[in-house]
Biopython code that builds the backbone (N, CA, C, O; Angstrom):
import numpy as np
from Bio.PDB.StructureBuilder import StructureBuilder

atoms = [
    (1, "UNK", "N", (-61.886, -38.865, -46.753)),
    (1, "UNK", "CA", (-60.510, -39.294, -46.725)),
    (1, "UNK", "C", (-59.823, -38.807, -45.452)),
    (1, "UNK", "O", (-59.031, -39.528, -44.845)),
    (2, "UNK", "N", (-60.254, -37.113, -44.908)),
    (2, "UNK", "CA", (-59.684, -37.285, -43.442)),
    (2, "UNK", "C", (-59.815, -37.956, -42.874)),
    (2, "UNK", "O", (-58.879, -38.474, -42.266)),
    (3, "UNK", "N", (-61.233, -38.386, -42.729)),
    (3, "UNK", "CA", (-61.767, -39.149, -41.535)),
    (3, "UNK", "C", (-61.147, -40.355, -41.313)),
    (3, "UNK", "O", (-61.163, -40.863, -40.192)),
    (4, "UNK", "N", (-60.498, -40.971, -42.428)),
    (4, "UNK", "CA", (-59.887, -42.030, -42.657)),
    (4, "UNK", "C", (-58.757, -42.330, -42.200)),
    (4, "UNK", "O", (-58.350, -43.240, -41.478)),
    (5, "UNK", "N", (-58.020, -40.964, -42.990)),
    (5, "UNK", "CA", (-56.350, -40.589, -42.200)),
    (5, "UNK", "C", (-56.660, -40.598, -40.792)),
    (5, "UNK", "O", (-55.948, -41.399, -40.186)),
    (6, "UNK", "N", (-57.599, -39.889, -39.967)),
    (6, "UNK", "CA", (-57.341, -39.524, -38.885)),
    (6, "UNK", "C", (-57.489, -40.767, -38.105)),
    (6, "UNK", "O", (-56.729, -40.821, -37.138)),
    (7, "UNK", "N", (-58.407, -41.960, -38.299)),
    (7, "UNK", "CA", (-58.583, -43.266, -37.387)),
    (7, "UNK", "C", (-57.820, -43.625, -38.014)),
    (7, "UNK", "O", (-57.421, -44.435, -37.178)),
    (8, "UNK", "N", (-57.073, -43.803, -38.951)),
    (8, "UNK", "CA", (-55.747, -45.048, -39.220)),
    (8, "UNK", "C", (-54.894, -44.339, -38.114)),
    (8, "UNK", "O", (-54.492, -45.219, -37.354)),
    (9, "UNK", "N", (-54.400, -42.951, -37.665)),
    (9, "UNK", "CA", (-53.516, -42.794, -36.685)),
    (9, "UNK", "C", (-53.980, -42.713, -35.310)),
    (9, "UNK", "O", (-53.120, -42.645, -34.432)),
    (10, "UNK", "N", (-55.256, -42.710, -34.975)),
    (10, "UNK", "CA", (-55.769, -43.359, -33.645)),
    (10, "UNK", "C", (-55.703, -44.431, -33.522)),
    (10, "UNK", "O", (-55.661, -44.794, -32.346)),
    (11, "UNK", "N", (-55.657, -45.483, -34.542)),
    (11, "UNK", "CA", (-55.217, -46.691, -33.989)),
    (11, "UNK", "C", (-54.145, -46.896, -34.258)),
    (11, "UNK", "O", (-53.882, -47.984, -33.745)),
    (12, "UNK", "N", (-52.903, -46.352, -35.005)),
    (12, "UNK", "CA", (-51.778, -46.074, -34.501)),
    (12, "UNK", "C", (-51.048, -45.658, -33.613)),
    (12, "UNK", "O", (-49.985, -46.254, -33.439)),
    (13, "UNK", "N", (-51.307, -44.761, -32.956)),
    (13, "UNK", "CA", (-50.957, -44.234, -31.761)),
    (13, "UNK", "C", (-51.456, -45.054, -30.421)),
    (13, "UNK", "O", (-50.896, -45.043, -29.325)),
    (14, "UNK", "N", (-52.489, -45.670, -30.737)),
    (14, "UNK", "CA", (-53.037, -46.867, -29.659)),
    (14, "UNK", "C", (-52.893, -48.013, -29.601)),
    (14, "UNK", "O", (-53.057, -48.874, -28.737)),
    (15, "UNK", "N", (-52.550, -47.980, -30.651)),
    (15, "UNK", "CA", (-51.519, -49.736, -30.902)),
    (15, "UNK", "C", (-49.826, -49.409, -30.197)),
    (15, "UNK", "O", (-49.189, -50.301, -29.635)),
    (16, "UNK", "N", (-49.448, -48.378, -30.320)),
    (16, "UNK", "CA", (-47.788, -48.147, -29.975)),
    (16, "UNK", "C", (-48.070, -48.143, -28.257)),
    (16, "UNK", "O", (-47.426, -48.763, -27.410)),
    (17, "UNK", "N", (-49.292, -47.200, -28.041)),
    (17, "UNK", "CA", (-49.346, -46.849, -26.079)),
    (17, "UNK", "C", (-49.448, -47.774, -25.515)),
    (17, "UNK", "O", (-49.048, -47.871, -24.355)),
    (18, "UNK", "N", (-50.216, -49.076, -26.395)),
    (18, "UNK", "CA", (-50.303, -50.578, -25.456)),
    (18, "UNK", "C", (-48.789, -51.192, -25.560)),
    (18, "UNK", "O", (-48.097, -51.667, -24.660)),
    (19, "UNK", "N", (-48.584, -51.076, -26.554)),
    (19, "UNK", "CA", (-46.584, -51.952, -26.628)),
    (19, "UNK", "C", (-46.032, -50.936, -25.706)),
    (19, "UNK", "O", (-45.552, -51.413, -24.677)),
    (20, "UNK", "N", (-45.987, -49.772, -25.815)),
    (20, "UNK", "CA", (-45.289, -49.053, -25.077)),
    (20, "UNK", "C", (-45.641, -49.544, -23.350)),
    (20, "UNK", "O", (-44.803, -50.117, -22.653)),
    (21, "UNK", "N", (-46.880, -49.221, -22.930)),
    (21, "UNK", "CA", (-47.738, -50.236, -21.736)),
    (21, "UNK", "C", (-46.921, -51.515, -21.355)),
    (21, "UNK", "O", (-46.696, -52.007, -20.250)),
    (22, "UNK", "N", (-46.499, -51.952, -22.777)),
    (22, "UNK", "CA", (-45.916, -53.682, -22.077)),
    (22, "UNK", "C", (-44.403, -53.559, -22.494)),
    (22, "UNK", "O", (-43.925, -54.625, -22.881)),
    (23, "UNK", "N", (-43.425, -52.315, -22.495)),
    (23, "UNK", "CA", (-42.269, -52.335, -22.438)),
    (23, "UNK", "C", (-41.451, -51.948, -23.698)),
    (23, "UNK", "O", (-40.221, -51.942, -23.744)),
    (24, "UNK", "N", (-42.469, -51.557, -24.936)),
    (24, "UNK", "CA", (-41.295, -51.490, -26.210)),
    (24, "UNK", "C", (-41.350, -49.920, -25.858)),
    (24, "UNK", "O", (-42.091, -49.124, -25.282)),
    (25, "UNK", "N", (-40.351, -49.942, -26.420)),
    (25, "UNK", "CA", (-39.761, -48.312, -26.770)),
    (25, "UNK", "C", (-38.974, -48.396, -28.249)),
    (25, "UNK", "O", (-38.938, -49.307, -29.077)),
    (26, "UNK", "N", (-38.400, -47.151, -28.237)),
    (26, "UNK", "CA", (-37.146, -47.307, -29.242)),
    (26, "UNK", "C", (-36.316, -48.418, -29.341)),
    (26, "UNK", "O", (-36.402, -49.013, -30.415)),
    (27, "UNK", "N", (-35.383, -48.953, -28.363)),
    (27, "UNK", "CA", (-34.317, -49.837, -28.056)),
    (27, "UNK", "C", (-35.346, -50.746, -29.005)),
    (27, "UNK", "O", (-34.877, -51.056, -30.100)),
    (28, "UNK", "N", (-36.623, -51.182, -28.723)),
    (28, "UNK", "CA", (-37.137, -51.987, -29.809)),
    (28, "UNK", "C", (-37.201, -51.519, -31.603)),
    (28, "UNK", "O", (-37.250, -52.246, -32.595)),
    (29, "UNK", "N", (-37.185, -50.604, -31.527)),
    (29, "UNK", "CA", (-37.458, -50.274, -32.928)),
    (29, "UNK", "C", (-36.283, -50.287, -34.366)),
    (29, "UNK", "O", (-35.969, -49.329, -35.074)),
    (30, "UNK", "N", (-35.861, -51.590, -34.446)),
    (30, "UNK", "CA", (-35.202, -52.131, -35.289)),
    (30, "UNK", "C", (-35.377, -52.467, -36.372)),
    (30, "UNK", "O", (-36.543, -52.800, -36.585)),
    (31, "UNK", "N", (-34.323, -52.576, -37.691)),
    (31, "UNK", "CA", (-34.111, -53.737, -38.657)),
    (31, "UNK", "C", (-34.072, -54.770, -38.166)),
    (31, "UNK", "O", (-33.725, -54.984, -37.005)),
    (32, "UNK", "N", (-34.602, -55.997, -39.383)),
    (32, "UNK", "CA", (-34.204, -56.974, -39.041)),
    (32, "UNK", "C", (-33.104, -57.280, -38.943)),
    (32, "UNK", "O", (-32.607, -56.212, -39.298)),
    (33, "UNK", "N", (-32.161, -57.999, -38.709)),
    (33, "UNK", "CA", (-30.779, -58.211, -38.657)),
    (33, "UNK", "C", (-30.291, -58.395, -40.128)),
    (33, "UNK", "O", (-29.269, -57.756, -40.382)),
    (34, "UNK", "N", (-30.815, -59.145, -41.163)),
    (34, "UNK", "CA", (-30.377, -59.191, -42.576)),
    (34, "UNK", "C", (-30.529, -58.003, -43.333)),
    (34, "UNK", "O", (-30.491, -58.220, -44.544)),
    (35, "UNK", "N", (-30.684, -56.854, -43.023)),
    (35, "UNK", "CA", (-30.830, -55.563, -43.155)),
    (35, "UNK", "C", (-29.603, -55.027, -43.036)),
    (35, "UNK", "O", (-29.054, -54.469, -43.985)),
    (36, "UNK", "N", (-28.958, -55.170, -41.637)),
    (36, "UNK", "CA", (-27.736, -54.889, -41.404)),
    (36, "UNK", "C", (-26.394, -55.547, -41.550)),
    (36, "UNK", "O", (-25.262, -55.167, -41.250)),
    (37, "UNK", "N", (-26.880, -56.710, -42.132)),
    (37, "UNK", "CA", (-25.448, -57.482, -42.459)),
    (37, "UNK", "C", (-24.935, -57.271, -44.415)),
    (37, "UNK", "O", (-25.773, -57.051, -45.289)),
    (38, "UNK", "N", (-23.852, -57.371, -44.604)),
    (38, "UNK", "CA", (-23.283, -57.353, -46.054)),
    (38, "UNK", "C", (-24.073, -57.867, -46.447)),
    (38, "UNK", "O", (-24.786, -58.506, -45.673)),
    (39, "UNK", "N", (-24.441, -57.849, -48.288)),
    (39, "UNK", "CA", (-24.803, -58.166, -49.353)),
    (39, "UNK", "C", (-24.115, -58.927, -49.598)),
    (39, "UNK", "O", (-22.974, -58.475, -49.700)),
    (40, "UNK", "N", (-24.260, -60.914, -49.929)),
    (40, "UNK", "CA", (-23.501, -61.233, -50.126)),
    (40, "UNK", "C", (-23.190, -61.224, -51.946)),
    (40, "UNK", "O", (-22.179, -61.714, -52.449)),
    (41, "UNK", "N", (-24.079, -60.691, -52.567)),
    (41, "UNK", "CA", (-23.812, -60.051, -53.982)),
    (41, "UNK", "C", (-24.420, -59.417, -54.910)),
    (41, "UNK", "O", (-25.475, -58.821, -54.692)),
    (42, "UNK", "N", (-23.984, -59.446, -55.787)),
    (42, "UNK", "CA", (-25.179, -58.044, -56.718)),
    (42, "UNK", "C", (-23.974, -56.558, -56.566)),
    (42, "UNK", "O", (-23.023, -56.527, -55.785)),
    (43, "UNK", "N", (-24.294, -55.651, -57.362)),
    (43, "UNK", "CA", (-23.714, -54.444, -57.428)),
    (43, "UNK", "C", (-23.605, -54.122, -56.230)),
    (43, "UNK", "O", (-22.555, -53.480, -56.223)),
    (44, "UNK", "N", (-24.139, -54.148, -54.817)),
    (44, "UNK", "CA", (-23.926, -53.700, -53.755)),
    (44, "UNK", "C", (-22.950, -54.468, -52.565)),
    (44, "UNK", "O", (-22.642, -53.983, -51.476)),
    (45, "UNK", "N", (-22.459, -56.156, -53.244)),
    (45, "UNK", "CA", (-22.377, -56.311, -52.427)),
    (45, "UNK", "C", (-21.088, -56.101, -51.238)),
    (45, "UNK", "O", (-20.021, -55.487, -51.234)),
    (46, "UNK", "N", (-21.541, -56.632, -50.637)),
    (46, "UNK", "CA", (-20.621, -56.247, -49.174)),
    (46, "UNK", "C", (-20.935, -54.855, -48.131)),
    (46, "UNK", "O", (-20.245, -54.483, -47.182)),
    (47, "UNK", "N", (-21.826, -54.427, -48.498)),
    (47, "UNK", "CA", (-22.806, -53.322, -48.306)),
    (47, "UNK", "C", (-24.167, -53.313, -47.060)),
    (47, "UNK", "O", (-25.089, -54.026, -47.456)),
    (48, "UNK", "N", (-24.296, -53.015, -46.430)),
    (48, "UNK", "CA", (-25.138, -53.204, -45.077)),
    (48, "UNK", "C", (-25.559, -51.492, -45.055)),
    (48, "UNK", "O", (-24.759, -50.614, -45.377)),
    (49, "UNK", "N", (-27.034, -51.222, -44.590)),
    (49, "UNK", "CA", (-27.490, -50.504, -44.338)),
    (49, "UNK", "C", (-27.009, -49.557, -42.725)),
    (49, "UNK", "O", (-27.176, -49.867, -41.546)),
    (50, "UNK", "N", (-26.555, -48.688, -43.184)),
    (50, "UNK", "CA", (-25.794, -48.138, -42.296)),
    (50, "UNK", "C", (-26.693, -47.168, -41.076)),
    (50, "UNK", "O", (-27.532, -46.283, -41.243)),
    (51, "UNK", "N", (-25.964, -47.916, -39.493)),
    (51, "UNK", "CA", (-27.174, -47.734, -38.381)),
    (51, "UNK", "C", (-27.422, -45.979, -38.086)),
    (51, "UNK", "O", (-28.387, -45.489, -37.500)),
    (52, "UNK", "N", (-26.310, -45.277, -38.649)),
    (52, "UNK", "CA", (-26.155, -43.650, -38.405)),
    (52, "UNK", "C", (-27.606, -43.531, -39.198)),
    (52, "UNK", "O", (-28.363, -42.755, -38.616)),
    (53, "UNK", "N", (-28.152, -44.114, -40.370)),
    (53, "UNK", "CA", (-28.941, -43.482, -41.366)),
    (53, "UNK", "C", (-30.084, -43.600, -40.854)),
    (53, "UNK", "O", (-30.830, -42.630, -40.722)),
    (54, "UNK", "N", (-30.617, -45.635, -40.233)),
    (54, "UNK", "CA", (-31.764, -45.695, -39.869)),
    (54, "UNK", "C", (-31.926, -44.704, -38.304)),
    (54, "UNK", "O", (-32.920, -44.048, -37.993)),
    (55, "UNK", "N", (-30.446, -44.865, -37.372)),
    (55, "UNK", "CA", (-31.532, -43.714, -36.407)),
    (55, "UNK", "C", (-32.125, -42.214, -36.763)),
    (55, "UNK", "O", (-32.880, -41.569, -36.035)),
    (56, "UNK", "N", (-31.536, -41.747, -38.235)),
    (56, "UNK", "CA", (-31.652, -40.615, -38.418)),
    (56, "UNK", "C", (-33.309, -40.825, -38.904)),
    (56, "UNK", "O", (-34.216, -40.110, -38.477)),
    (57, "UNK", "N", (-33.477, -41.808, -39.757)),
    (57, "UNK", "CA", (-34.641, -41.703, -40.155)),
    (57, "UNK", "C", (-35.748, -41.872, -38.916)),
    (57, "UNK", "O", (-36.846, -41.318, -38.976)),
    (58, "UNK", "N", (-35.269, -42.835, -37.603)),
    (58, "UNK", "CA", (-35.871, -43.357, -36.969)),
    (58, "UNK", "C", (-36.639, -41.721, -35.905)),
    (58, "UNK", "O", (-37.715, -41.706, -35.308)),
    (59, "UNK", "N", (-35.587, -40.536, -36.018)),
    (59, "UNK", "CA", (-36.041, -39.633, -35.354)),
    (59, "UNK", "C", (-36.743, -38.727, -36.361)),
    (59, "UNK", "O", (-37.313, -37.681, -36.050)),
    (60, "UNK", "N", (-36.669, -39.119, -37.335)),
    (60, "UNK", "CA", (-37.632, -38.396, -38.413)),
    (60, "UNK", "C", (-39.182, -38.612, -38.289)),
    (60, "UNK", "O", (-40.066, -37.758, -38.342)),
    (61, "UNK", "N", (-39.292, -39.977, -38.111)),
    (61, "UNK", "CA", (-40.286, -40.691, -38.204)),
    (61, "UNK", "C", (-41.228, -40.368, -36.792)),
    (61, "UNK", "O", (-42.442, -40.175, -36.736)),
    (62, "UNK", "N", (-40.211, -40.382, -35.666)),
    (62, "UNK", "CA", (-41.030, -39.935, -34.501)),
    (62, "UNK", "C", (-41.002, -38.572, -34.151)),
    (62, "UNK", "O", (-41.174, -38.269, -32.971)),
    (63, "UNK", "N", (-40.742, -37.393, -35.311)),
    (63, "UNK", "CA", (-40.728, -36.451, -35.006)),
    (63, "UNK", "C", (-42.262, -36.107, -35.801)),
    (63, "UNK", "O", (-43.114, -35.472, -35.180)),
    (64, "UNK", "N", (-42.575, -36.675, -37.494)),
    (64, "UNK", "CA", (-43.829, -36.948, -37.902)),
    (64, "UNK", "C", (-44.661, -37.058, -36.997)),
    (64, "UNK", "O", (-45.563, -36.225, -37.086)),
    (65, "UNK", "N", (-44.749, -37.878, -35.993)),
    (65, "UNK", "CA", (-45.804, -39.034, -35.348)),
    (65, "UNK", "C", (-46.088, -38.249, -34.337)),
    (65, "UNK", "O", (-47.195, -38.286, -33.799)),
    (66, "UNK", "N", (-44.986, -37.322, -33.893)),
    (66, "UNK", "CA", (-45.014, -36.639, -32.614)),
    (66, "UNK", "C", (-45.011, -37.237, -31.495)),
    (66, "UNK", "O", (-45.717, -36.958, -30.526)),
    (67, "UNK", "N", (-44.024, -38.293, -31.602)),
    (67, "UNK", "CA", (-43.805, -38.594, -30.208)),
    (67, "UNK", "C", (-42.273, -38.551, -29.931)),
    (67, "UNK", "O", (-41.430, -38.114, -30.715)),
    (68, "UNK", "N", (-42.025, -39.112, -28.602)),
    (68, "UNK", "CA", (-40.849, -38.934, -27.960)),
    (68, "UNK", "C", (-39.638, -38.978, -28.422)),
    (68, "UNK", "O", (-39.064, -40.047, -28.212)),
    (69, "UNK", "N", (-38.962, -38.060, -29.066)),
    (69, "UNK", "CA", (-37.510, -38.852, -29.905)),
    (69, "UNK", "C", (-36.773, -39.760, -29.349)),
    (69, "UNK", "O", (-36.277, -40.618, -30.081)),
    (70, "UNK", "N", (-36.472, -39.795, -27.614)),
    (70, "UNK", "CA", (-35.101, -40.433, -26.941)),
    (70, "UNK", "C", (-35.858, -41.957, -26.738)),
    (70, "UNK", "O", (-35.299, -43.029, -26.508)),
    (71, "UNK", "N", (-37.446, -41.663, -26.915)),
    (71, "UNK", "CA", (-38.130, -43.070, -25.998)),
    (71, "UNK", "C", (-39.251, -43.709, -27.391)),
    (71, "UNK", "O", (-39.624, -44.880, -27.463)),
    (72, "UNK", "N", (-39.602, -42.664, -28.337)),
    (72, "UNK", "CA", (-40.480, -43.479, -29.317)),
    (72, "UNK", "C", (-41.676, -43.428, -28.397)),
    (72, "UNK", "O", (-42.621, -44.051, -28.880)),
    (73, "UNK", "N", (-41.995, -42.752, -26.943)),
    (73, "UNK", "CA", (-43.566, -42.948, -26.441)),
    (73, "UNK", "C", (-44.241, -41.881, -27.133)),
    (73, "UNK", "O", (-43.815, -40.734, -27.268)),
    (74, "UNK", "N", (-45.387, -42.374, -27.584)),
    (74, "UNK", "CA", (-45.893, -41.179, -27.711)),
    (74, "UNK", "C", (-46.428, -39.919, -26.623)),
    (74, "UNK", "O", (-46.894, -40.259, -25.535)),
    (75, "UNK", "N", (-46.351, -38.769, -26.912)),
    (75, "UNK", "CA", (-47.103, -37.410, -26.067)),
    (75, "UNK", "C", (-48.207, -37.441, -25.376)),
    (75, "UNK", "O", (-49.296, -37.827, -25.801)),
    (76, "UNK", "N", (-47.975, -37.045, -24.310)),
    (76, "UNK", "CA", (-49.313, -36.883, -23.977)),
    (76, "UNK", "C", (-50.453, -35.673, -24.909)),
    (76, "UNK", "O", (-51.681, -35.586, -24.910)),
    (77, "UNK", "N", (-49.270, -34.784, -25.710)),
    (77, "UNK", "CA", (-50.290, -33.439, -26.716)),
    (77, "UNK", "C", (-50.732, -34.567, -27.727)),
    (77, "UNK", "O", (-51.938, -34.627, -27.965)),
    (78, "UNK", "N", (-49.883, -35.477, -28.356)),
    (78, "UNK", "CA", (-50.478, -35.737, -29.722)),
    (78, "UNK", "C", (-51.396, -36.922, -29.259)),
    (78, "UNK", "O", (-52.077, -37.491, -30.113)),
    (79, "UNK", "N", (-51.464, -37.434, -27.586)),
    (79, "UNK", "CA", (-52.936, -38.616, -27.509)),
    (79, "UNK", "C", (-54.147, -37.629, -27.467)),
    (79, "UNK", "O", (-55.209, -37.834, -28.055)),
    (80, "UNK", "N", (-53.838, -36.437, -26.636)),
    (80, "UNK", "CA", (-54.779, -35.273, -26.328)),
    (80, "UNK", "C", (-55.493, -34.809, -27.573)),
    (80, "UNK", "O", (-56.592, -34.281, -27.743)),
    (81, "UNK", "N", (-54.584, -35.148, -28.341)),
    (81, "UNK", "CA", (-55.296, -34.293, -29.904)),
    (81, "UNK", "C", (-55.508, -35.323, -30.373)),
    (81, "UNK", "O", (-55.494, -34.995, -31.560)),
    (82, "UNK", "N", (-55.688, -36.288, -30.371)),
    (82, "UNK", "CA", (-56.200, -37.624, -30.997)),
    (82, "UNK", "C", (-57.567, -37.946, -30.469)),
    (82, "UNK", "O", (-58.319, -38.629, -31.165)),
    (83, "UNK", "N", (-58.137, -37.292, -28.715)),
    (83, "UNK", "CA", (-59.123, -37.705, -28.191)),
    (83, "UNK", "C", (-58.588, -39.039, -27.063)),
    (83, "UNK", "O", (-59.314, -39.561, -26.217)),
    (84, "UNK", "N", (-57.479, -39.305, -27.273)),
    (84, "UNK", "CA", (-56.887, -40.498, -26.713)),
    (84, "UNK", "C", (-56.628, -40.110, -24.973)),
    (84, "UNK", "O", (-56.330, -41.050, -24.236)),
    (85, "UNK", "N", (-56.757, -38.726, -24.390)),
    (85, "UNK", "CA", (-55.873, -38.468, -23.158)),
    (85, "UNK", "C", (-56.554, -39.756, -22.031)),
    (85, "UNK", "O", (-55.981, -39.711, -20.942)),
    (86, "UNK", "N", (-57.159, -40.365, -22.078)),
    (86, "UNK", "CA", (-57.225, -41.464, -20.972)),
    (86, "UNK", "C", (-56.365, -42.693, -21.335)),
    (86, "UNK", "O", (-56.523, -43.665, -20.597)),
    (87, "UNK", "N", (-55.522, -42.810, -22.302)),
    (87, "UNK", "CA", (-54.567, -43.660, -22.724)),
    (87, "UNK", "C", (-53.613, -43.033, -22.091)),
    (87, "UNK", "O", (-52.881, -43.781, -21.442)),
    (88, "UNK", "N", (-53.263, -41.452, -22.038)),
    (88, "UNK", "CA", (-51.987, -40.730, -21.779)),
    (88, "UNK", "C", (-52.411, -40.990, -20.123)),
    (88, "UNK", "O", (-51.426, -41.178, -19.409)),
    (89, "UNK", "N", (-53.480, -41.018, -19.559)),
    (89, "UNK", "CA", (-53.802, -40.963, -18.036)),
    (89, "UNK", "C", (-52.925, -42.263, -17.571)),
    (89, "UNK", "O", (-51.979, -42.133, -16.793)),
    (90, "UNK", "N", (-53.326, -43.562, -18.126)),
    (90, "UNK", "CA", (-52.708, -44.963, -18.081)),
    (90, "UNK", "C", (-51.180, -44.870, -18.190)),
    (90, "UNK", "O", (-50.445, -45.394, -17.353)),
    (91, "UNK", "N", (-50.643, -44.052, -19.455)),
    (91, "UNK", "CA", (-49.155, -44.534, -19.030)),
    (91, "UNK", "C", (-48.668, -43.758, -18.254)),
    (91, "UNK", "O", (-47.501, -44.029, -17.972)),
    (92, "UNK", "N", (-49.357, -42.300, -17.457)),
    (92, "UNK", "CA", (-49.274, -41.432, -16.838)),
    (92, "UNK", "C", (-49.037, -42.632, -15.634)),
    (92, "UNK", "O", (-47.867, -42.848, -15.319)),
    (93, "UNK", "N", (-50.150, -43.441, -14.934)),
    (93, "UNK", "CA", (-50.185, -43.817, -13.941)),
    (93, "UNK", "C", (-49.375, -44.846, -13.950)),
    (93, "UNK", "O", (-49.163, -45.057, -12.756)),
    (94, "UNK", "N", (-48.749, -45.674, -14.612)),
    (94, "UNK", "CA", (-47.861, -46.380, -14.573)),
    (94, "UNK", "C", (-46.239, -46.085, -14.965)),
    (94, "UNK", "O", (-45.350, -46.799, -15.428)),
    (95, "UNK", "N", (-46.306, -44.712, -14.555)),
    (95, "UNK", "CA", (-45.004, -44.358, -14.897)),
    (95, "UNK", "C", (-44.095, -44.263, -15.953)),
    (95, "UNK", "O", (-42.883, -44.253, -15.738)),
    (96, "UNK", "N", (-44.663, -44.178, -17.294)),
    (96, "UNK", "CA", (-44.175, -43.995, -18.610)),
    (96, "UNK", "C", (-44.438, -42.893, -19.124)),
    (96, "UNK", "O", (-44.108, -42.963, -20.308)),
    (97, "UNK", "N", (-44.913, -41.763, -18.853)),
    (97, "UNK", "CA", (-44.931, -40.620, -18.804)),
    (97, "UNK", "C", (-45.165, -39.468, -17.847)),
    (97, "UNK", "O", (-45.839, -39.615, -16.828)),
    (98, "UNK", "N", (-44.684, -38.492, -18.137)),
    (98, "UNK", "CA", (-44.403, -37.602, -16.555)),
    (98, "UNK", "C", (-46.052, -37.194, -16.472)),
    (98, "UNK", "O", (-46.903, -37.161, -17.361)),
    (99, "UNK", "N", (-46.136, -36.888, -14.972)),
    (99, "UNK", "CA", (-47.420, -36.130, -14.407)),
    (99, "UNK", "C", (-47.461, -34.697, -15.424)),
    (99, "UNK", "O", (-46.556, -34.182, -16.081)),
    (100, "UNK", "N", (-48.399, -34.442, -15.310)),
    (100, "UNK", "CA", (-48.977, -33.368, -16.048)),
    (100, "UNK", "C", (-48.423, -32.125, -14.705)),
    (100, "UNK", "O", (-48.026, -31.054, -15.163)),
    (101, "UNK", "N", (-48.409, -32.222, -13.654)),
    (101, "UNK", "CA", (-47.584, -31.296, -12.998)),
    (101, "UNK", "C", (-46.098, -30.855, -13.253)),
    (101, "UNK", "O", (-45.559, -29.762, -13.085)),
    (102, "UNK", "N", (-45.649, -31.949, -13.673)),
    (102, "UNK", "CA", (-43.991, -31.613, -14.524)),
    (102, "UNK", "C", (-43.847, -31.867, -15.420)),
    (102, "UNK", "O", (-42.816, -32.409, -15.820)),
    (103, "UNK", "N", (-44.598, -31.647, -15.949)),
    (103, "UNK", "CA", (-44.664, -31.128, -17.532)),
    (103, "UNK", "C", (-44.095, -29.813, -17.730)),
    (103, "UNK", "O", (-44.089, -29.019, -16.789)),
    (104, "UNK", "N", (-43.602, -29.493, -18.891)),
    (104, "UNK", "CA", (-43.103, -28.158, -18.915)),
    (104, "UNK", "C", (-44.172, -27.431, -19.529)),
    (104, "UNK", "O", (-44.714, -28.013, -20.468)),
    (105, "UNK", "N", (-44.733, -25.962, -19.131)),
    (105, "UNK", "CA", (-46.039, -25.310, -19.174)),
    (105, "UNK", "C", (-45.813, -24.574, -20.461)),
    (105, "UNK", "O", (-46.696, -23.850, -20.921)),
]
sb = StructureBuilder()
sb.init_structure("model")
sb.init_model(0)
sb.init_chain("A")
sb.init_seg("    ")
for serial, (resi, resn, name, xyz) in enumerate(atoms, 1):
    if name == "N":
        sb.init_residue(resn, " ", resi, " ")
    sb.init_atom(name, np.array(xyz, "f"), 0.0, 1.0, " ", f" {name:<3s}", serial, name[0])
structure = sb.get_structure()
């Protein structure tokens, strides 16, 4: 069952470094829009999922995952500990994550 957990989040984390690769970040990481609009009825309605809650969860979620809170990229520690650091080399070289020289030690 580790072994299991652990490749479902290698290819999690390698599915996000390629979107991340072609431009998503956070700013992508949304509800759908009918998420955020009123209920138009039922006990709730007029009621919309409020955006204070999902970013709270949204930094919850990338604090789990261990990646970037402000950007949603993932780390270069948690690709390193995945076996992934030639993924972290790639967004290294294309400028989506800092050089390993300014990195903080």
């Amino acid at each position: 069952m580790d072994e299991l957990m652990k490749t479902g989040e290698w290819v999690f984390n390698l599915c996000r470094a390629f979107n991340v690769r072609e431009g998503i970040t956070r700013k992508d990481d949304k509800l759908p829009k009918r998420f955020t609009e009123p209920l138009p009825e039922g006990p709730y309605k007029g009621e919309a999922f409020p955006e204070d809650v999902f970013e709270k969860m949204l930094d919850h979620f990338y604090r789990l995952r261990e990646w970037n809170k402000k950007t949603g990229i993932p780390t270069r520690k948690k690709l390193e500990k995945l076996e992934l650091g030639y993924v972290a080399d790639n967004l290294e070289t294309h400028g989506i994550i800092p050089p390993i020289s300014k990195r903080k030690k």
